[in-house]
C-alpha positions in Angstrom: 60.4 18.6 37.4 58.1 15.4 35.8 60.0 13.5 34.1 58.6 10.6 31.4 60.5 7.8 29.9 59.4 8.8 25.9 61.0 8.4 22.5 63.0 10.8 20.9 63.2 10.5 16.7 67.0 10.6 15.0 65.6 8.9 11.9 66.0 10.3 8.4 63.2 11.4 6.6 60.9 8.4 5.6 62.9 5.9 8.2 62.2 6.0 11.9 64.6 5.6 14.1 63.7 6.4 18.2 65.9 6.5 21.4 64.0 5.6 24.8 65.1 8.4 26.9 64.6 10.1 29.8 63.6 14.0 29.2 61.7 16.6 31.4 57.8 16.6 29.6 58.3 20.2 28.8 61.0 19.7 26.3 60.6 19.2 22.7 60.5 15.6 21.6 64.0 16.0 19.8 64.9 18.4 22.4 67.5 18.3 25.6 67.7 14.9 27.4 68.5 13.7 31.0 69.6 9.5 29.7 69.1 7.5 27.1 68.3 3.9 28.2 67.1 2.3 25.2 66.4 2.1 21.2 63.5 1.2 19.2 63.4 0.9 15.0 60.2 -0.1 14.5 61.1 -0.6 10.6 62.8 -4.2 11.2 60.8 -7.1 11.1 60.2 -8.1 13.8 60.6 -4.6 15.8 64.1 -4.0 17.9 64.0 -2.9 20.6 67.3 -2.8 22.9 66.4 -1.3 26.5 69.0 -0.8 29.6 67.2 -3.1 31.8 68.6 -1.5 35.6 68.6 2.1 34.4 64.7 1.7 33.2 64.3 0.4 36.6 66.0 3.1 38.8 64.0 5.5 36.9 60.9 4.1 37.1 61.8 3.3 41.2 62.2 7.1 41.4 58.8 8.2 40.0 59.4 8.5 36.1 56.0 7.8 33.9 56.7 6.4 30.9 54.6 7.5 27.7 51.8 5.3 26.6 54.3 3.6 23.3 56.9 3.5 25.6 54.8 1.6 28.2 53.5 -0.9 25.2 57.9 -1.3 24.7 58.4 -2.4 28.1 55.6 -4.6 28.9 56.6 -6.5 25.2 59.6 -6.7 26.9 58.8 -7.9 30.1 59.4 -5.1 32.1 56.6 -3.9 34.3 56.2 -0.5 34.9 53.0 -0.2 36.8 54.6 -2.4 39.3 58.0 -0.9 39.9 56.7 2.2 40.5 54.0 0.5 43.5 56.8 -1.2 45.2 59.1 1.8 45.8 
């Protein structure tokens, strides 16, 4: 199963709204889930973003790839994801 750290949209219409979470990459974006460690509403000025620090990490220690906006979120963020997954 390859799993990704990647957004999924609960936003109305017109107003995103995202949840970082942990899904296999063949289900739908808004599809089923494994966690959700995270949000993102990229409407406030400046963006929030509120991530689960130690559950980002234990996935990203057990192989997850995040997506390529969900990378950009973390490294904002300080967390480093090419580098957790090298030292496990």
């Amino acid at each position: 199963m390859l799993t990704k750290l990647r957004l999924k949209r609960i936003g109305a219409k017109k107003r995103p709204f995202y949840r970082i979470v942990v899904a296999d990459s063949r289900a739908p974006r808004d599809g089923k889930f494994i966690e959700t460690v995270g949000t993102y509403d990229p409407r406030q000025q400046p963006s929030a973003v509120t991530l689960k620090e130690d559950r980002i990490r234990y996935w990203l220690n057990n192989g997850v790839q995040p997506t390529d906006t969900v990378r950009a979120l973390l490294k904002k963020n300080d967390i480093s994801p090419t580098s957790e997954a090298t030292s496990a």
